[in-house]
C-alpha positions in Angstrom: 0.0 0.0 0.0 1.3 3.3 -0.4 2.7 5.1 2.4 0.8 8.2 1.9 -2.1 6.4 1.8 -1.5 4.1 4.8 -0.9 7.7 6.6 -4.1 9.3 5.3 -5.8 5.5 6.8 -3.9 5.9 10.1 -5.0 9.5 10.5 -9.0 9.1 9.5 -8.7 6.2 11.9 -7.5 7.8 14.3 -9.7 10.7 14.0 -12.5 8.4 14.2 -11.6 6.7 16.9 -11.3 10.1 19.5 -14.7 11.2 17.9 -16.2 8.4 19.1 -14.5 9.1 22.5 -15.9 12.3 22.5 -18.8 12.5 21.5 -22.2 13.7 23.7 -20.6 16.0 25.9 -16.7 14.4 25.7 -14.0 17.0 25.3 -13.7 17.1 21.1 -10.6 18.3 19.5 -12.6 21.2 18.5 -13.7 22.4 22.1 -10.1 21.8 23.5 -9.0 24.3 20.7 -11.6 26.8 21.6 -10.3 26.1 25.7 -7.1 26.7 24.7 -8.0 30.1 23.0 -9.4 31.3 25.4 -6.8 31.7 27.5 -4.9 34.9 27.4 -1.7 34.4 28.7 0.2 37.7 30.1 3.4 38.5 32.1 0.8 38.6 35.5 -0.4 34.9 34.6 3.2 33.8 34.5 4.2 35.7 37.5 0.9 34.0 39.6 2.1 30.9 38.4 5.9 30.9 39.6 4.4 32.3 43.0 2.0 29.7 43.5 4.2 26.5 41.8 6.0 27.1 44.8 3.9 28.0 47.3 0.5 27.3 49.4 -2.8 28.3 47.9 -4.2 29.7 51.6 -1.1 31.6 51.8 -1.2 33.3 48.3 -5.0 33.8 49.1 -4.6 35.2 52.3 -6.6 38.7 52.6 -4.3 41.5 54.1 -7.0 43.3 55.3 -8.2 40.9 57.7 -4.6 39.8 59.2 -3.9 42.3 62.0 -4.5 41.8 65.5 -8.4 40.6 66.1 -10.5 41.8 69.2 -10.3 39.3 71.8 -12.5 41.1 74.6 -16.2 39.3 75.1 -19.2 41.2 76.8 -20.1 37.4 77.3 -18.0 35.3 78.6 -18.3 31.9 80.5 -15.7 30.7 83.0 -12.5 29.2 81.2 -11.5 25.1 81.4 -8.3 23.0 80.4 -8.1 22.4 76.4 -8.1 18.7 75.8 -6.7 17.1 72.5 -8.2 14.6 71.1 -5.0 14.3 68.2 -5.5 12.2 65.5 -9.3 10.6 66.1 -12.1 12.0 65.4 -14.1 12.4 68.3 -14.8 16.0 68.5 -18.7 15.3 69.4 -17.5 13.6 72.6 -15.1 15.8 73.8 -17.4 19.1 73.0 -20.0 17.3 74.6 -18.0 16.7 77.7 -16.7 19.8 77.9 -20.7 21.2 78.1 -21.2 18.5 80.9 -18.1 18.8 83.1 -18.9 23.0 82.7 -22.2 22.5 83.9 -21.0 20.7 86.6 -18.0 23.4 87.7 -21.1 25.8 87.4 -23.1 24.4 89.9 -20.5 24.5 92.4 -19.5 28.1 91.8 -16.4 26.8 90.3 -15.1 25.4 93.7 -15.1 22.1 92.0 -14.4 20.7 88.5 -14.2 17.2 86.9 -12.4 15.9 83.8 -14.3 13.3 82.5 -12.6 10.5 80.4 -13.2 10.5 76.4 -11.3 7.0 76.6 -14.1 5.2 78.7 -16.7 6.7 76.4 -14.9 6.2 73.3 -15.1 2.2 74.1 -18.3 1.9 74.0 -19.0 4.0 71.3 -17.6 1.6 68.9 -19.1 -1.2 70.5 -22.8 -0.2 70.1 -21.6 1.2 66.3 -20.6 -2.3 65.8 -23.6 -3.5 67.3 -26.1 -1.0 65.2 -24.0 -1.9 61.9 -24.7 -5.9 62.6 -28.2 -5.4 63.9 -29.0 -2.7 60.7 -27.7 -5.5 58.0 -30.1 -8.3 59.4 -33.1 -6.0 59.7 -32.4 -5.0 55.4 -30.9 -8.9 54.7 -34.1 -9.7 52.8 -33.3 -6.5 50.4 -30.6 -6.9 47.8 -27.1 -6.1 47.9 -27.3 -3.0 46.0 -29.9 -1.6 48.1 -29.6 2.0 49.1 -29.7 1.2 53.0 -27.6 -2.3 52.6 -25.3 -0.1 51.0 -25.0 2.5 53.8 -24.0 -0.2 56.3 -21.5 -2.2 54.5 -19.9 1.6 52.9 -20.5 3.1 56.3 -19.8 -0.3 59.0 -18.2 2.1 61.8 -16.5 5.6 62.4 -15.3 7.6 65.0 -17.7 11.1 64.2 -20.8 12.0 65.8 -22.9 14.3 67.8 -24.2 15.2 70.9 -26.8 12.8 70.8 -24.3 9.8 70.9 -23.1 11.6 74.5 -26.5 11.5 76.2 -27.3 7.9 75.3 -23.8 6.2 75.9 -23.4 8.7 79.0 -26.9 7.5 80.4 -26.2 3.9 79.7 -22.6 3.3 80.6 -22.2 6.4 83.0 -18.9 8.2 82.8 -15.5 7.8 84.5 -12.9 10.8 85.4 -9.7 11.0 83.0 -7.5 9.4 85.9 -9.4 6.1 86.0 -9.2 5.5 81.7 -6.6 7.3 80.5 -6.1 7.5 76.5 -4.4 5.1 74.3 -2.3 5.2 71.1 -5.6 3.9 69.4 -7.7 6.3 71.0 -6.0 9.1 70.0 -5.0 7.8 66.5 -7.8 6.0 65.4 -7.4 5.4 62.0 -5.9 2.0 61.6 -8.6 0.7 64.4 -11.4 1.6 62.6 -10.1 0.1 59.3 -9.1 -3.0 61.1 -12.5 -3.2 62.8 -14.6 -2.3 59.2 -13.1 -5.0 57.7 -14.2 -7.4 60.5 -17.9 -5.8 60.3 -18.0 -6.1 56.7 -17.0 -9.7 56.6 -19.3 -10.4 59.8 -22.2 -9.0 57.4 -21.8 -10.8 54.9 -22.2 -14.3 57.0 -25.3 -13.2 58.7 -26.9 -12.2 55.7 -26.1 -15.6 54.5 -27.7 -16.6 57.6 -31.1 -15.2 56.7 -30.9 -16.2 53.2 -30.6 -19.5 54.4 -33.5 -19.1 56.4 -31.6 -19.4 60.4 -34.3 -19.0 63.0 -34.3 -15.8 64.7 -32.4 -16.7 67.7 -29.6 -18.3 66.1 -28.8 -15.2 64.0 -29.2 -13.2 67.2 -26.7 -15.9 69.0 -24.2 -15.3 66.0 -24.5 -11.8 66.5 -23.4 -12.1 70.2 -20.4 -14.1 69.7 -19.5 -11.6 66.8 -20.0 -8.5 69.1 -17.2 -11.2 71.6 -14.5 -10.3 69.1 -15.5 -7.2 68.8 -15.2 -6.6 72.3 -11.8 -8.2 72.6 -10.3 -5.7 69.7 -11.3 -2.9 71.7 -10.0 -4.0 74.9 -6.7 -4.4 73.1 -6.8 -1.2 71.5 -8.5 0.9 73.9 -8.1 -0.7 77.1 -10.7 -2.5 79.2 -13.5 -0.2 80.4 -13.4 0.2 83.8 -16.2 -1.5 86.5 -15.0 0.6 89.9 -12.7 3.0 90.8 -11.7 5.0 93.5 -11.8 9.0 93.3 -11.2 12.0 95.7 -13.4 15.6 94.5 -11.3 18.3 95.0 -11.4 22.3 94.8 -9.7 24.6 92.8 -6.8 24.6 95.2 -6.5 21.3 95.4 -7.5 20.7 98.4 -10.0 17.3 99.3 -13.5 18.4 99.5 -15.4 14.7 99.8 -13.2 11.7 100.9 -12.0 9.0 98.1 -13.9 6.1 97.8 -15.5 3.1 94.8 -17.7 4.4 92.3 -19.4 2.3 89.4 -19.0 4.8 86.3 -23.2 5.1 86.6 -22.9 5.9 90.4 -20.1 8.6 88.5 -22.3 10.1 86.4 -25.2 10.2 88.8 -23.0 12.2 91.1 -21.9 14.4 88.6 -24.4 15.0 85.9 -27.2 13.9 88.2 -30.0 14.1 85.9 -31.0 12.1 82.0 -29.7 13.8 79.3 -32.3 13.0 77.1 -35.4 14.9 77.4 -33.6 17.8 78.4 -32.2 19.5 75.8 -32.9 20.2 71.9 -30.8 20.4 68.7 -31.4 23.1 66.4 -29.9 23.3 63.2 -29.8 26.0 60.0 -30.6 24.7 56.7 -31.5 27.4 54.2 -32.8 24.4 51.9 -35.5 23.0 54.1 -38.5 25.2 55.5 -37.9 26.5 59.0 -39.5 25.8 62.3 -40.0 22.2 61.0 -38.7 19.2 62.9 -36.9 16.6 60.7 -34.8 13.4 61.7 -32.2 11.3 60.4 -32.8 7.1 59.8 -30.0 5.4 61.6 -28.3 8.3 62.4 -27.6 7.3 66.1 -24.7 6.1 68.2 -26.7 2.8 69.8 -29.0 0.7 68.2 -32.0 1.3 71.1 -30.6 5.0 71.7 -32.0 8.3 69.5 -31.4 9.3 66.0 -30.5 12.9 65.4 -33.4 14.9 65.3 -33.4 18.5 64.9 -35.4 21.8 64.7 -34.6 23.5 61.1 -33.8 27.7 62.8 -32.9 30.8 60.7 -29.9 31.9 61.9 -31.1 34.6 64.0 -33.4 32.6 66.1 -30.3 29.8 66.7 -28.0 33.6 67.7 -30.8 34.5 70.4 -31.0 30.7 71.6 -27.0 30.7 72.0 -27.1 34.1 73.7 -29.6 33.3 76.3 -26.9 30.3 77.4 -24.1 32.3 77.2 -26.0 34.9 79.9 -26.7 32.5 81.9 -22.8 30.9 81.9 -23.8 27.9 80.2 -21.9 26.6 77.9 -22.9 25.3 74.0 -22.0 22.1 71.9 -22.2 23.7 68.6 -20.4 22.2 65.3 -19.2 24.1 61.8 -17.7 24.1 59.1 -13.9 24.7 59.7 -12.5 23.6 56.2 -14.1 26.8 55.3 -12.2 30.6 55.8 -10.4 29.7 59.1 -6.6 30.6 59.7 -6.1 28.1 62.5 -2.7 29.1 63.5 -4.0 32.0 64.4 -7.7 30.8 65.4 -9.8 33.2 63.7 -12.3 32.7 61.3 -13.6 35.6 59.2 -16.0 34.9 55.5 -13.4 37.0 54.0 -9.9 35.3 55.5 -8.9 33.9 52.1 -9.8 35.3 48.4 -9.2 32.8 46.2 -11.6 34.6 43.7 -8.6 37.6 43.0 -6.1 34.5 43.0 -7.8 33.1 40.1 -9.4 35.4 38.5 -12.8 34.0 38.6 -15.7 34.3 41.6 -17.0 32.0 44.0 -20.5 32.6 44.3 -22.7 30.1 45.6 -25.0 30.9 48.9 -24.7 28.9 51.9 -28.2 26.8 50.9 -26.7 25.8 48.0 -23.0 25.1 49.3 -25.2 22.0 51.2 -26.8 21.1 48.5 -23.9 20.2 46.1 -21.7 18.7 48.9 -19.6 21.5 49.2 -20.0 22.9 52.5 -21.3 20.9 55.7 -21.0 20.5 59.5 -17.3 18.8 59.9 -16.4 19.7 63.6 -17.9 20.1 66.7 -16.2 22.7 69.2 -18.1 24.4 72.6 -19.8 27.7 72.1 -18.4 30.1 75.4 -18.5 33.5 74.6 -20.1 36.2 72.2 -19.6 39.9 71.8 -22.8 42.5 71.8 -22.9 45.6 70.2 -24.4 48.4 71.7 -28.0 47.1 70.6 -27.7 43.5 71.7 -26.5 42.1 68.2 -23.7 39.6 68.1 -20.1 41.1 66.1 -18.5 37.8 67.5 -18.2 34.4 69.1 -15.8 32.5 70.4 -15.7 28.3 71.2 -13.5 26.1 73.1 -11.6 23.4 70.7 -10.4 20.0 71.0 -6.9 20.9 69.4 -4.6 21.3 72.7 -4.2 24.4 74.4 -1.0 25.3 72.0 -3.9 25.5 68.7 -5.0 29.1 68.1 -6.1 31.4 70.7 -4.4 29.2 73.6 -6.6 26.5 72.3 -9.9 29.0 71.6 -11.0 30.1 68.2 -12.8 33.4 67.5 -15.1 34.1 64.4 -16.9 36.9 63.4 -20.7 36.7 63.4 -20.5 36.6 59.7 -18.6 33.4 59.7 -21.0 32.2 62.5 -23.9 32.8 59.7 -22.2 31.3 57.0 -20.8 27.9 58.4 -22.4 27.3 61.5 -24.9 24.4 61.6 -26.1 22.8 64.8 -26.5 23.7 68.3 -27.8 22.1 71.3 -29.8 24.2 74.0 -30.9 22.8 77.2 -35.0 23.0 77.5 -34.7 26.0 80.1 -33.8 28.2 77.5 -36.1 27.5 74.3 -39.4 29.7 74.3 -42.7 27.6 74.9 -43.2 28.2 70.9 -39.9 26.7 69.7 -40.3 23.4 72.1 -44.2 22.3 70.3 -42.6 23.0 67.0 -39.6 20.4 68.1 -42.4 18.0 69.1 -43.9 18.2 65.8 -43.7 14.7 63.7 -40.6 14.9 62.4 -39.8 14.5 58.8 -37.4 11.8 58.2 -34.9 11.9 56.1 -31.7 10.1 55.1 -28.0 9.7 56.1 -27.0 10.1 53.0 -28.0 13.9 52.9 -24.7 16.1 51.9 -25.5 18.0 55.6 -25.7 15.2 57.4 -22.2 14.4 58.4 -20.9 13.5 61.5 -18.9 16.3 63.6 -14.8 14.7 63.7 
């Protein structure tokens, strides 16, 4: 054949052959061209590139106007605790939710008295009942198919270290709590990552048998009884991990100063959390959240969005913004403290511990805009709650209207503002989510519309991520 003609072949071929790549909606040889022209390369392009090939983004982005000193004096402003850490894990939920509880109880005696209470106790049996709620969830859907929305969510999903506050009241009420002294942390505990794959894996293979099980048509009990000795391993993983919980142990109260205030002796952790919570969680408190996409002053709740298979699933009043403000306020006056969770992958210099909407302009980097509201930054997966910290303080203007807030973090007292953050109100509009009030401080109205039938909706939901 001639060569030119086996060329021309080649080249037709060839041509054909990336047409049919691209066609409906693939990149075509003729769009890439048109991509390609439309870029207008100048001597300030090339410049932005050289300083950002060799540099960070953030720091490139990094708005002048908002990096000099920020305010750091609060009209309202609860009494200060230790900063825990809780490293590499992502337990933020528990420790915010903690840190509300062992405030709470400080408050009540005038600060004469505080308790640290241990995250590593808790922590346990977290990912016990988790493992426990995964199991349980995959032989109530074993009769639906493998591909099955729900089936899905448990074997995708078998265990994790995020949550809320909601997973605090019911392992709390359950289990009780210890202080930090009688469960210290682990290496697992603090890094958690390699646990929770290890203890997927197991879940995941543990499903798959007892849905075997009920294909095969096992009588109730004897799936249950597999369950059990599954939950056995389970168990033993954790103890190896994260230490065995604790039955009893013996503890002294003491004051500020240090000095003994009531005599050591045993406690069971329930007799522990009787003495220092002294009340059920559940029942007295409410979560409010803001989401700009669902209609407000509507209750809704998430399927199988709970810590413990017989515990609660997230449930949650839908607030504008300035409603959840005066709810937050009202605590803050009364020197109670909040667990409230955000969005902190968004606008927030953490070595510095301040969060402002307009911390980073990556819109002037690029030459482009970022323009999306907050409703629809949910909506397409780009913005969500991602950490929980406790709500302490809040600025008032002149007329009563927040200009800033300021929460307690879980990042060690060396992160930010000696382990504080402070955001402006603006940022607290734009990338806060939930909070959770105690009953005493929700008008009459808010609590019936809470006790409305909820509307349930699903896990899945881009908002609905658990606070790490």
């Amino acid at each position: 054949m001639n060569t030119r003609i086996l060329l021309m072949a080649v080249m037709l071929a060839a041509a054909g052959s990336l047409q049919a790549q691209t066609k409906d909606g693939g990149i075509s040889p003729q769009m890439l061209r048109q991509v390609e022209n439309a870029q207008q390369t100048t001597a300030a392009d090339k410049a932005l590139f050289n300083a950002i090939a060799s540099n960070s983004i953030d720091d490139l982005a990094r708005n002048h106007a908002v990096q000099g000193d920020f305010d750091t004096h609060f009209s309202i402003e609860t009494p200060r605790q230790s900063i825990h850490n809780q490293k590499s894990s992502g337990r933020c939920w528990m420790f915010s939710g903690l840190n509300v509880l062992r405030a709470d109880y400080a408050l009540r005696h005038e600060g004469k008295q505080t308790v640290e209470f241990s995250q590593g106790y808790l922590f346990f049996y977290d990912q016990l009942e988790k493992a426990n709620l995964m199991l349980q969830g995959v032989i109530d859907c074993a009769k639906k198919p493998m591909d099955d929305t729900r089936v899905q969510f448990f074997f995708h999903y078998p265990i994790n270290d995020g949550g809320t506050f909601c997973g605090v009241a019911d392992l709390a009420e359950k289990y009780g709590l210890v202080p930090m002294s009688a469960q210290p942390e682990t290496f697992s505990g603090e890094n958690t990552s390699r646990m929770q794959r290890v203890l997927a894996s197991k879940l995941r293979e543990y499903g798959l048998e007892l849905r075997s099980m009920v294909a095969a048509g096992k009588p109730k009990q004897a799936v249950q009884a597999r369950k059990t000795e599954m939950l056995g391993t389970v168990y033993r993983l954790l103890c190896l991990t994260l230490g065995a919980p604790v039955k009893e142990f013996s503890y002294a109260f003491r004051d500020s100063s240090g000095r003994i205030v009531v005599p050591e002796r045993k406690y069971t952790p329930l007799e522990f959390y009787e003495l220092t919570v002294g009340r059920p969680l559940n029942g007295s408190f409410i979560m409010v959240m803001n989401d700009p996409r669902r209609p407000y002053y509507k209750t809704f709740e998430v399927e199988y969005d709970r810590h413990t298979y017989d515990g609660h699933n997230w449930k949650y009043l839908n607030l504008p913004m300035e409603d959840i403000a005066r709810l937050a306020i009202s605590s803050l006056k009364a020197g109670r403290k909040l667990y409230s969770s955000y969005d902190v992958g968004k606008q927030f210099d953490r070595k510095r511990g301040y969060m402002d909407s307009q911390m980073y302009d990556y819109g002037t980097l690029f030459g482009t805009t970022f323009g999306m509201d907050k409703a629809q930054r949910i909506a397409t997966y780009d913005s969500g709650s991602t950490h929980a910290m406790t709500l302490t303080a809040v600025d008032l203007d002149a007329s009563g209207q927040p200009l800033k807030w300021k929460v307690e973090n879980s990042w060690g007292p060396s992160a930010g503002v000696n382990g504080y953050a402070v955001m402006t109100n603006q940022w607290f509009n734009d990338y806060m989510f939930r909070l959770v009030v105690s009953k005493e401080f929700v008008p009459e109205a808010m609590l019936k519309q809470y006790e409305q039938k909820p509307v349930m909706v699903m896990p899945e939901d881009p908002l609905f991520q658990a606070d790490r």
